[in-house]
C-alpha positions as CSV (number, residue, x, y, z in Angstrom):
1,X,33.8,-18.4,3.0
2,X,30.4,-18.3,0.4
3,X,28.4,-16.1,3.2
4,X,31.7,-13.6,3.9
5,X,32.0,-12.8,0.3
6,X,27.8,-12.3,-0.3
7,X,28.4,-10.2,3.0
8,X,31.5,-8.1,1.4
9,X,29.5,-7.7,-1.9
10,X,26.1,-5.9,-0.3
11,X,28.4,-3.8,1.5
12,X,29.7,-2.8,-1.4
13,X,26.5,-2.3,-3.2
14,X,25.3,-0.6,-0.8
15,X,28.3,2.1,-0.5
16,X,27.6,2.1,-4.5
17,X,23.8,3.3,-4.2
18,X,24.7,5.6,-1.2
19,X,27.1,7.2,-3.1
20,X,24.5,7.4,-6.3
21,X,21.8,9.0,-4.1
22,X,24.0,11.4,-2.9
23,X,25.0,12.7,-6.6
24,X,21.0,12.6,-7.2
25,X,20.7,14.9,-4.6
26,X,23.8,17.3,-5.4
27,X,22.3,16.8,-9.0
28,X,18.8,18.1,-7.3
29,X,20.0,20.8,-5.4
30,X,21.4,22.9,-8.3
């Protein structure tokens, strides 16, 4: 299904700029 894998892939780009942000902010913090 087209609209399950669009679905699957902003999840996962998503989880990927989550996780950037967060090493931005540990970056930040020290």
């Amino acid at each position: 299904n087209l609209q399950d894998q669009s679905t699957l892939a902003e999840m996962q780009e998503q989880k990927a700029v989550h996780s950037l942000q967060e090493e931005l902010e540990k970056l930040k913090s020290t």
